[in-house]
C-alpha positions as CSV (number, residue, x, y, z in Angstrom):
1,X,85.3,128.3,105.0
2,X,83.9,125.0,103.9
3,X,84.4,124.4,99.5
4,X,81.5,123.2,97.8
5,X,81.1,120.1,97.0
6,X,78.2,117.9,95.2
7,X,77.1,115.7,97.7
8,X,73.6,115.0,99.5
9,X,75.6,114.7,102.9
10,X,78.7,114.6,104.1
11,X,78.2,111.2,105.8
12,X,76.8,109.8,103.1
13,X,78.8,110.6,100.3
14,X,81.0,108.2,100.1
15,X,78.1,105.5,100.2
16,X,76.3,107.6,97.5
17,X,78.9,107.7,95.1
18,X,79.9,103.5,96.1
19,X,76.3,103.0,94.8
20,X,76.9,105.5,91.7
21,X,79.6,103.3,90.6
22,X,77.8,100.0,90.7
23,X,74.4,101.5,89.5
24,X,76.5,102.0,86.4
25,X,78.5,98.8,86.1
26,X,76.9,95.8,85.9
27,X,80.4,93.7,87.0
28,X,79.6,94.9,90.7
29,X,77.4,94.2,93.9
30,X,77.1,96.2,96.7
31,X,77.1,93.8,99.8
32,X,74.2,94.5,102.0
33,X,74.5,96.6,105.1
34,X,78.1,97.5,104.0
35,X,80.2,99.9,102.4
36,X,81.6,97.1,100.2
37,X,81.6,95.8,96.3
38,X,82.2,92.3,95.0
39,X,82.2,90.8,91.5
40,X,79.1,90.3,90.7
41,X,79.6,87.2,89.5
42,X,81.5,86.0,92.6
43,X,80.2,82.5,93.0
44,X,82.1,81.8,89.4
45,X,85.4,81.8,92.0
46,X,84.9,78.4,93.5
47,X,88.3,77.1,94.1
48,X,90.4,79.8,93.8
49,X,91.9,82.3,96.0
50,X,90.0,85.6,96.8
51,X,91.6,89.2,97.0
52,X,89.9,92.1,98.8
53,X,91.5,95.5,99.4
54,X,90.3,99.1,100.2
55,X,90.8,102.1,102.5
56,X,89.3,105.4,103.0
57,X,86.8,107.0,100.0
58,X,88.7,109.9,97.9
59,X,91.6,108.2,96.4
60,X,89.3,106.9,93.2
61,X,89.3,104.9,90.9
62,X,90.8,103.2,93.8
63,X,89.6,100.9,95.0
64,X,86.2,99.9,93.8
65,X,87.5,100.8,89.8
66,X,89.8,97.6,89.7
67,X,87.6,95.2,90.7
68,X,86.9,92.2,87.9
69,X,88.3,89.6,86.6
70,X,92.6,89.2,86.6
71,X,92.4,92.2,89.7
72,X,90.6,92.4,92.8
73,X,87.4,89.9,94.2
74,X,86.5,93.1,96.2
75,X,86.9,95.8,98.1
76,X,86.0,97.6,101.0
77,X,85.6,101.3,100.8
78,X,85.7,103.6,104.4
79,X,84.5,106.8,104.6
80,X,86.3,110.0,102.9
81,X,90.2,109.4,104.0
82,X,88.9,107.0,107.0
83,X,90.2,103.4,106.9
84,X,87.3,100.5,106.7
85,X,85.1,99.6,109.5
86,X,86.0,96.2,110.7
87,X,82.6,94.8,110.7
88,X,82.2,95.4,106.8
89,X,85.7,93.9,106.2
90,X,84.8,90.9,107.9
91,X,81.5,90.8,105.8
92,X,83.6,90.7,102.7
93,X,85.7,88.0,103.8
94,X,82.7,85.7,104.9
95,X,81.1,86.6,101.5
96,X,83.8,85.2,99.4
97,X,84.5,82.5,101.2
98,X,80.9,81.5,101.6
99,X,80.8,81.6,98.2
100,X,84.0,78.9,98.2
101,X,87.2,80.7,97.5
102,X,89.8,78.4,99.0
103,X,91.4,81.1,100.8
104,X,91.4,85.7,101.0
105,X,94.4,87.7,100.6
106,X,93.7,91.1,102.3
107,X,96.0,93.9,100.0
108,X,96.6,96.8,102.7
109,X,98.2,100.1,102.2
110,X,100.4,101.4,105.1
111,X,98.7,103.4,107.0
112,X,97.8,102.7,110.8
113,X,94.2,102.5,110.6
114,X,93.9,100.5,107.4
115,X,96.2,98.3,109.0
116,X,94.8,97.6,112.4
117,X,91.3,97.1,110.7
118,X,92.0,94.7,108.0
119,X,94.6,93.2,111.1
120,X,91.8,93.0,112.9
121,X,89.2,91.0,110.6
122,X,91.5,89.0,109.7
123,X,92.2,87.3,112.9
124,X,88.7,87.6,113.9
125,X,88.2,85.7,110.3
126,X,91.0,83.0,110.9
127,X,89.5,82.2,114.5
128,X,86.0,81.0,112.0
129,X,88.4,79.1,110.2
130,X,88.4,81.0,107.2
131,X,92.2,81.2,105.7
132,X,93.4,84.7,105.5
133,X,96.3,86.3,105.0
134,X,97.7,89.9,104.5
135,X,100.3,92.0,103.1
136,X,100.9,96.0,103.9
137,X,102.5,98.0,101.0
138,X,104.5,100.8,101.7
139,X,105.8,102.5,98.5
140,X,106.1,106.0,99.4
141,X,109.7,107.2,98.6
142,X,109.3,110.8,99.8
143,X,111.3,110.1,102.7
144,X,114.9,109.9,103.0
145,X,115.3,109.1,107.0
146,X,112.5,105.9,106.8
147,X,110.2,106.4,110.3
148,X,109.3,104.2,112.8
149,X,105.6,103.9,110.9
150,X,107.3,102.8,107.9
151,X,106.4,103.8,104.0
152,X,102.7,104.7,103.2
153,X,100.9,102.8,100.6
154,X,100.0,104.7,97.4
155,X,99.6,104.4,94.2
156,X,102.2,100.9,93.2
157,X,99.5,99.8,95.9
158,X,97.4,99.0,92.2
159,X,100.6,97.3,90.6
160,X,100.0,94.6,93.6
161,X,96.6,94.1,93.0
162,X,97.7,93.4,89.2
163,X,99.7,91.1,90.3
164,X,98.0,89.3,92.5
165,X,95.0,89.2,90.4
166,X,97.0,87.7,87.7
167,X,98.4,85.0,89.9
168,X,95.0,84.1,91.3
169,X,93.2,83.6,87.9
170,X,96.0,81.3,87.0
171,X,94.5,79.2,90.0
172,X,97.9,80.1,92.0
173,X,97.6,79.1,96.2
174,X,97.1,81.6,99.2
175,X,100.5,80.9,100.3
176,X,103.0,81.4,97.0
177,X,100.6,84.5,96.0
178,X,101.0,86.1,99.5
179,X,105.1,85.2,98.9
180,X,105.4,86.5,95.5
181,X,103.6,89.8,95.8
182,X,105.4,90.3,99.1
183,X,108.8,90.3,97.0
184,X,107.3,92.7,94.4
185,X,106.3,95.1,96.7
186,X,109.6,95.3,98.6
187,X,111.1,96.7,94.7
188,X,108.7,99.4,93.8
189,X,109.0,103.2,94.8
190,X,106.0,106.1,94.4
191,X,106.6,110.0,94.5
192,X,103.8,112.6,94.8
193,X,103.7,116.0,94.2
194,X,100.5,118.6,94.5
195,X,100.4,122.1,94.4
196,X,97.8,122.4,96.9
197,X,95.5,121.1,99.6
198,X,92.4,119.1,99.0
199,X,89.3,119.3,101.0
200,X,87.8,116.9,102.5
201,X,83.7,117.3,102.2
202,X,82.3,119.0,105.0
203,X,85.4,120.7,106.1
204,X,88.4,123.3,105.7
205,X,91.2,122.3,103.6
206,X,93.7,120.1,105.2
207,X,96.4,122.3,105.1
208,X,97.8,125.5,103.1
209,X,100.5,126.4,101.5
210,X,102.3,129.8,99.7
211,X,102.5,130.0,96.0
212,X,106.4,128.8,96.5
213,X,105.7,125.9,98.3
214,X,104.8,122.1,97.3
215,X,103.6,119.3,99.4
216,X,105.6,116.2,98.7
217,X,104.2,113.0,99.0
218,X,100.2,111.9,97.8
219,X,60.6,102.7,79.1
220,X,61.8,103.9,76.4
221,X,65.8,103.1,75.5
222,X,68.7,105.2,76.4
223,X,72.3,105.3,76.3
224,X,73.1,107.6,79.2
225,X,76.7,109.9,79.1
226,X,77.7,111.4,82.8
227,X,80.8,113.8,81.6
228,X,83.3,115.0,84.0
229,X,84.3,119.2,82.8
230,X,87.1,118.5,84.4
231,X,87.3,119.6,87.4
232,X,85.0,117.3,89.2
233,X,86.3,114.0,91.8
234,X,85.1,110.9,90.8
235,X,83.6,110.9,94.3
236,X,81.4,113.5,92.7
237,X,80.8,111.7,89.5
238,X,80.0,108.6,91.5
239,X,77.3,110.7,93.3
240,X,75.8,112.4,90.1
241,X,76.0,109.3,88.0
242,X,73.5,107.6,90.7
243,X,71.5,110.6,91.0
244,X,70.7,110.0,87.1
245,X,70.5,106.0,87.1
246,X,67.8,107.0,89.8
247,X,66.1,109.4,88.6
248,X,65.8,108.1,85.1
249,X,64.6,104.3,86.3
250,X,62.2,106.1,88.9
251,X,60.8,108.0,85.4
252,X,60.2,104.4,83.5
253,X,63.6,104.9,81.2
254,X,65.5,101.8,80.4
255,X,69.3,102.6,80.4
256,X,70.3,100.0,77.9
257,X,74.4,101.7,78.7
258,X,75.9,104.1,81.0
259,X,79.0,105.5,80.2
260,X,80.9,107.5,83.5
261,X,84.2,109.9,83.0
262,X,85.4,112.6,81.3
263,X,84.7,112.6,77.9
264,X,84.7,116.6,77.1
265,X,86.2,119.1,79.6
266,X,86.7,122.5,80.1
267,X,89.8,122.3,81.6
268,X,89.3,121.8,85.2
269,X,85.9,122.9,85.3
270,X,84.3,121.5,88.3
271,X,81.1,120.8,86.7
272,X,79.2,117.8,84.8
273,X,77.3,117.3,81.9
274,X,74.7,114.7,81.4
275,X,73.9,113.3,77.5
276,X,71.0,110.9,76.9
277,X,71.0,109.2,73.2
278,X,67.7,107.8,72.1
279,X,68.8,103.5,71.2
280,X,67.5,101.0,69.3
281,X,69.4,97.7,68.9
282,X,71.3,98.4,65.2
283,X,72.3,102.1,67.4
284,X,73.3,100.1,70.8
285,X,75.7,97.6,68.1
286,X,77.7,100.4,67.1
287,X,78.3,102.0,70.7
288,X,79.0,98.8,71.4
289,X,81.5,98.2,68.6
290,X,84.8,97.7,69.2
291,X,87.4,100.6,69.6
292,X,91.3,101.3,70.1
293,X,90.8,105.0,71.4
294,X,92.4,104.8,74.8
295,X,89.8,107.3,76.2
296,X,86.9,105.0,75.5
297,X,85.6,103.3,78.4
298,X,85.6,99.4,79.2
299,X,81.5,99.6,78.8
300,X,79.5,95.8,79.6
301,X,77.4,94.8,77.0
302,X,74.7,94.2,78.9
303,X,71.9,96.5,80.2
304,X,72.2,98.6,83.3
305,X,68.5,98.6,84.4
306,X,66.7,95.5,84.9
307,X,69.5,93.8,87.2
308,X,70.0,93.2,90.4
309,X,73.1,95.6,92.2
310,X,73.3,93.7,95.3
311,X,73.3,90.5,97.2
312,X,72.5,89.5,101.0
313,X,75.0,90.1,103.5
314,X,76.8,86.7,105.6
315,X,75.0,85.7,108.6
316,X,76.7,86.0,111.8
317,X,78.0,84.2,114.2
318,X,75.5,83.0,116.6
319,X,76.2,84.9,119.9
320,X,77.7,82.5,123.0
321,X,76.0,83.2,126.6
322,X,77.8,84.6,129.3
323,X,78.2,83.3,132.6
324,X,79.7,86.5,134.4
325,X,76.5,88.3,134.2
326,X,75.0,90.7,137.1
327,X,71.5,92.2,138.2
328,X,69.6,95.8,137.1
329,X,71.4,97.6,139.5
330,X,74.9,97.3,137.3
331,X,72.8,97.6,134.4
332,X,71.6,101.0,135.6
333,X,75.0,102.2,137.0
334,X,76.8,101.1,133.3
335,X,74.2,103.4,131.6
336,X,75.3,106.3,134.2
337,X,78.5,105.8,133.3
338,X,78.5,105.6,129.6
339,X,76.2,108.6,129.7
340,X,78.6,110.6,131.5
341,X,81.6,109.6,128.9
342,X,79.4,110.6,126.0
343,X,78.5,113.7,127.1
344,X,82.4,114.6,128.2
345,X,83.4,113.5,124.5
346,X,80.5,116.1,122.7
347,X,82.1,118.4,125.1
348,X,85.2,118.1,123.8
349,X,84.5,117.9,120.1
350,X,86.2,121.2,119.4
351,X,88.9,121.1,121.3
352,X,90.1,117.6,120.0
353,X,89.7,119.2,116.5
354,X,92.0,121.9,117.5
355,X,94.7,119.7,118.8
356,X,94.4,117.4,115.8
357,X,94.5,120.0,113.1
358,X,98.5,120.2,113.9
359,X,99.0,116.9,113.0
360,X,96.0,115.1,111.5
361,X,93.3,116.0,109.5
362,X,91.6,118.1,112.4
363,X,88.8,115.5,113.2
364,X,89.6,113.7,116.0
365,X,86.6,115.4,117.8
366,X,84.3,114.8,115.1
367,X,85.5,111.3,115.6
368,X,84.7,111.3,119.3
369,X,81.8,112.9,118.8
370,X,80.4,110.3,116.4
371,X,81.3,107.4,118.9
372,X,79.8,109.5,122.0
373,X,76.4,109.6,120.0
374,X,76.4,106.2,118.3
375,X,76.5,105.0,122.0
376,X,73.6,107.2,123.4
377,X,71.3,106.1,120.0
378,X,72.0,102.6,121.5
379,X,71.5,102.9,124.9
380,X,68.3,104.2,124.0
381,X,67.6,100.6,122.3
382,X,67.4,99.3,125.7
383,X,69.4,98.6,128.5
384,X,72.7,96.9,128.2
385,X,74.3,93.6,128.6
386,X,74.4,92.8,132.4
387,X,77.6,90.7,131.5
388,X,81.0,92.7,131.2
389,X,82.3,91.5,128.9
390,X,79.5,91.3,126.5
391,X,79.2,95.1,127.4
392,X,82.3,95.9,126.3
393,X,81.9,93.3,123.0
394,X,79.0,95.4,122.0
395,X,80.6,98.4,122.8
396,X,83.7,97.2,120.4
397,X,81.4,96.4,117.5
398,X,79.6,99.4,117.9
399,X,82.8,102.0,117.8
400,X,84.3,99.9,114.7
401,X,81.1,100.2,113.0
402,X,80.2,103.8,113.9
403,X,83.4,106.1,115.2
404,X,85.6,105.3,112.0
405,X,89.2,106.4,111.8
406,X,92.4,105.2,113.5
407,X,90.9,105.9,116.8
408,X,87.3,103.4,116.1
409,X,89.9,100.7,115.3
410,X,91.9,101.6,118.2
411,X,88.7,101.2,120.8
412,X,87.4,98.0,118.8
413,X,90.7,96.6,119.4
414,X,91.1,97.6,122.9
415,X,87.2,96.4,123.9
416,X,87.8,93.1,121.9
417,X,90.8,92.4,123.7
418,X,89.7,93.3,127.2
419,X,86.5,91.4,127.2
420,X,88.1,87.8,127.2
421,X,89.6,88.0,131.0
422,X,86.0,88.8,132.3
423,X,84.6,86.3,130.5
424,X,85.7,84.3,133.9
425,X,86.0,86.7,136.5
426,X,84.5,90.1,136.8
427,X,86.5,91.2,140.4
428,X,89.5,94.0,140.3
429,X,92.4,91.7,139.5
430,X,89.9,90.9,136.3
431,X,89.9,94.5,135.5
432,X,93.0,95.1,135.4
433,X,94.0,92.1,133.3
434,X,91.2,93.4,131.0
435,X,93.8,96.5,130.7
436,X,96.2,94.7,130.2
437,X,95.1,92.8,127.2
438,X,93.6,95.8,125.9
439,X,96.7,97.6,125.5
440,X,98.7,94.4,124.5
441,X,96.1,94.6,121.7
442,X,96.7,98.3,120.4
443,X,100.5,97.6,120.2
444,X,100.4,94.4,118.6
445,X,98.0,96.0,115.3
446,X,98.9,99.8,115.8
447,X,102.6,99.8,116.2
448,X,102.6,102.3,119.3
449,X,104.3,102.3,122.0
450,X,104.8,104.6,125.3
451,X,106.3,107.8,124.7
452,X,105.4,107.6,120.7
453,X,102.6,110.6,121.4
454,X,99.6,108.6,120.6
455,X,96.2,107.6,123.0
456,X,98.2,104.6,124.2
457,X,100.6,107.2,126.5
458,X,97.5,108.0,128.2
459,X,95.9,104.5,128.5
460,X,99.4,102.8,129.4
461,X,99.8,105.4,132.1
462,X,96.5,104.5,133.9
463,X,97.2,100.7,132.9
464,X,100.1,101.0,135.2
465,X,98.7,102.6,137.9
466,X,95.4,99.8,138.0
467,X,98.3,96.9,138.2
468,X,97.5,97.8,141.8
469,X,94.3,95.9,141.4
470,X,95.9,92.7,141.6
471,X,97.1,93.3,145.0
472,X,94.5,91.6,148.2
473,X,92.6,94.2,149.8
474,X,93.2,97.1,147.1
475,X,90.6,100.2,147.1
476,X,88.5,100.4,143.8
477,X,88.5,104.2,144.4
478,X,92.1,105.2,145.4
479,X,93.6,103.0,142.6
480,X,91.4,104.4,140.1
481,X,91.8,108.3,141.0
482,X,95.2,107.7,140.4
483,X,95.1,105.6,137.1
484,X,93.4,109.1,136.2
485,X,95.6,111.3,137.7
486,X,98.3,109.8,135.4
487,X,96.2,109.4,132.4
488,X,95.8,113.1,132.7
489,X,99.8,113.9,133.5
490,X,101.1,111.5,130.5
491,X,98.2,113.4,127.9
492,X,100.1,116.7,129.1
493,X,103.6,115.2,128.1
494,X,103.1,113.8,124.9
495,X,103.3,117.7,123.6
496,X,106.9,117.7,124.3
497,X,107.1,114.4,122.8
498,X,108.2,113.4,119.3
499,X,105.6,111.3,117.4
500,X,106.5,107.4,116.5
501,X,103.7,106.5,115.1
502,X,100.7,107.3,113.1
503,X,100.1,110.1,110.8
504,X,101.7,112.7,113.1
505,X,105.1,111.3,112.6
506,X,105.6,112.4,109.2
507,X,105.0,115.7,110.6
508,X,108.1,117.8,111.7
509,X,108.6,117.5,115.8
510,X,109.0,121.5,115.9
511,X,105.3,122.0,115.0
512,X,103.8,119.1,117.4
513,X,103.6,121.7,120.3
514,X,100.3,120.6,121.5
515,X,99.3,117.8,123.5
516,X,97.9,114.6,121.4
517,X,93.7,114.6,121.1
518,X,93.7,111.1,121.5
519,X,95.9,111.0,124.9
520,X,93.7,113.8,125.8
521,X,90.4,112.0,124.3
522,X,91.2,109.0,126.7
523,X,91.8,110.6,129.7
524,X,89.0,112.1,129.5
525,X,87.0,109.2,129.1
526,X,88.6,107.8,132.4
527,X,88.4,111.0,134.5
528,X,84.1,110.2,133.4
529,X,84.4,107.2,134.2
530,X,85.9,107.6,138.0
531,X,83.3,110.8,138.3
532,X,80.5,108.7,137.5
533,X,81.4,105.9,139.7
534,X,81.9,108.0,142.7
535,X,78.5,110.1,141.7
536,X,76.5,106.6,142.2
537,X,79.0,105.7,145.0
538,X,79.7,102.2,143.7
């Protein structure tokens, strides 16, 4: 049974309440196309160094709430407990620095998909030119025997961006702020405790527990009052706060202030309140005036209507041709094929689910799924690239824009990486170098490695297997049916395996008794693959 939650949609909500909270502050912009806020008045940071952070929606006021002056440039926000896409982390980067920041420090919690898609900007960012650099906190002291993943970031994560922000409005460099904050982090320790599960919009709660048990480790003038009764997230508040900024600017109101939080509760109510207090200028001087109560909001002085809450998005790269590129015929055959993997993955969408709820947060079909139908809205576009390794470019930009999740980064990284070696040559030994670098690609960012019960087991399996390629005179066919075949045997052993990385290592080994969705994700995608291509008998 789903909880109830306040939202328009599940896949919108954490964009809904994003554009809540900079509807109602007038410090923010929402970057264009993206999931991301900046200061608003960012081109004020000419010659100094930027910092941008962020992760997955539902950890508020993190991120977007320490945003300004002395803390963070901006932030990227993902969707509910789903690192950032790529795409909208690089758009933040080339923001600031086309607004002439002499340099970005990305501020990245520990966790593998936050870390292979801020990884991944950034060197995508330093190959422009632009001068990045990045430092992962880990703070989580809930573990006495420290795993192979490391500490997760939580909440010290916002000492750093104190810190840093500090540093960087005293005009400090890229380099000695990256040093200093690096040394900070390495003497700061967080403990959680909660008493029970959240739920994540949409969806069961996570997990349950008995009553003994804790989890450890987690027109006319107005002045405009959204109240929190308590029991409310601020992902919530976010959403009702932009509902009202909407609805009252669509009815001709002018909201000279809006003040967001919780002001009066009823204890943890989950409910909210909206005031509205007739203003006129001597009125608006005493709201405005002054205050020492701790509970009184940080409110701008300035009216919220009447100003603009975003600014246009970086233009891209332009796009550079491709020599390797082949006829209609491929063209139709890659649209056979991609069709075939898409509708093995909706398949699947439950039974992924089912795997990952013993060790994730029970989406990793929903994941799939959302890739699977991303790539059928765009092969409905038109027909794709003829060249390889734009195909598989495209296909890269596509799942970190539109899969999300550990696994989106994971692809984006893979298809990124495999693309260069057909730049050149598109013939078997070029396939299976494309493997290769695909895989030298997920360990580099995502820390895996074979026999740590992730997708890799699966992908490094069949990577092995297609070294065959290399060899004069090997079959397409044979090599490939037996990439699968051990796709599809390593997928089966990672149940008795114990996990080394990602979020299923801080799980206890004696409850990981099924096989890994992603291994079996990726073999499935092969085994659709080889089916397709022996369908059209290539």
């Amino acid at each position: 049974m789903t909880s109830k939650k306040l939202v328009n949609t599940v896949a919108g909500c954490a964009d809904d309440a994003l554009a809540g909270l900079v509807a109602c502050n007038p410090n923010l912009h929402l970057l264009q196309g993206h999931r991301v806020a900046l200061r608003s008045d960012l081109d004020s940071l000419k010659g100094r160094v930027a910092l941008l952070s962020g992760g997955g929606s539902g950890h508020e006021p993190a991120h977007a709430g320490f945003v300004g002056k002395g803390m963070l440039t901006g932030v990227i926000a993902g969707a509910v407990f789903t690192s950032p896409a790529v795409g909208s982390i690089l758009a933040a980067i080339r923001a600031v620095a086309q607004a002439g920041t002499v340099g970005t420090l990305l501020i990245v919690k520990n966790y593998t998909g936050d870390r292979l898609n801020f990884g991944l900007a950034r060197e995508q960012a330093r190959a422009e030119g632009i001068p990045v650099e990045m430092v992962v906190i880990g703070d989580d002291s809930a573990f006495t025997v420290l795993k192979k993943a490391g500490r997760r970031g939580l909440g010290g994560t916002v000492l750093i961006h104190k810190v840093a922000g500090a540093l960087a409005e005293a005009g400090v460099g890229l380099e000695e702020i990256t040093n200093r904050v690096s040394v900070v982090a390495k003497a700061m320790g967080t403990l959680g405790v909660s008493l029970s599960s959240c739920s994540v919009p949409g969806s069961r709660p996570t997990f349950e527990l008995s009553p003994d048990e804790v989890e450890l480790g987690l027109g006319s003038s107005v002045v405009l009052m959204v109240n929190n009764l308590g029991g409310l997230s601020f992902l919530e508040l976010g959403i009702m706060a932009d509902a009202a900024v909407r609805s009252l600017e669509g009815r001709g109101v002018k909201i000279a202030r809006a003040l967001v939080g919780t002001f009066m509760s009823a204890l943890e109510m989950p409910g909210i309140s909206l005031t509205l207090l007739l203003v006129d200028e001597p009125l608006l001087k005493l709201i405005d005036a002054e205050t020492t109560a701790s509970a009184w909001p940080n409110v701008a002085k300035v009216s919220v209507t009447g100003r603009k809450r975003s600014r246009a998005a970086p233009a891209e790269p332009l796009e550079v041709p491709d020599s390797t590129a082949t006829g209609g015929l491929a063209s139709r055959q890659t649209v056979l094929v991609l069709e075939r993997v898409c509708a093995t993955l909706l398949g699947l969408e439950e039974h992924l689910n089912a795997l990952d709820r013993a060790a994730g947060d029970g989406d990793c079909g929903t994941t799939h799924s959302r890739a699977a139908r991303a790539i059928q809205g765009w092969l409905k576009e038109g027909p794709p690239p003829a060249s390889p390794a734009q195909l598989l470019s495209k296909l890269s930009f596509l799942l970190l824009e539109k899969m999300g999740g550990s696994s989106g980064a994971l692809y984006g990284l893979f298809l990124t990486a495999a693309a260069q070696p057909l730049k050149v040559k598109t013939d078997l030994p070029a396939w299976s170098a494309a493997m290769d670098a695909g895989l030298e690609a997920m360990q580099k960012y995502g820390k895996a490695a074979p026999g740590d019960r992730t997708m890799l087991d699966s992908l490094w399996a069949a990577g092995q297997e297609l070294q065959a390629w290399k060899s004069p005179g090997a079959n397409l066919f044979r090599v490939l049916t037996k990439a699968v075949q051990s796709a599809e045997a390593a997928a089966e052993a990672t149940k008795t395996m114990e996990a080394g990385a990602g979020r299923a290592s801080y799980i206890s080994s004696a409850r990981l008794d099924q096989p890994d969705p992603g291994a079996v994700a990726t073999a499935a995608i092969l085994r659709a693959i080889l089916e397709a291509l022996q369908h059209e008998g290539v």
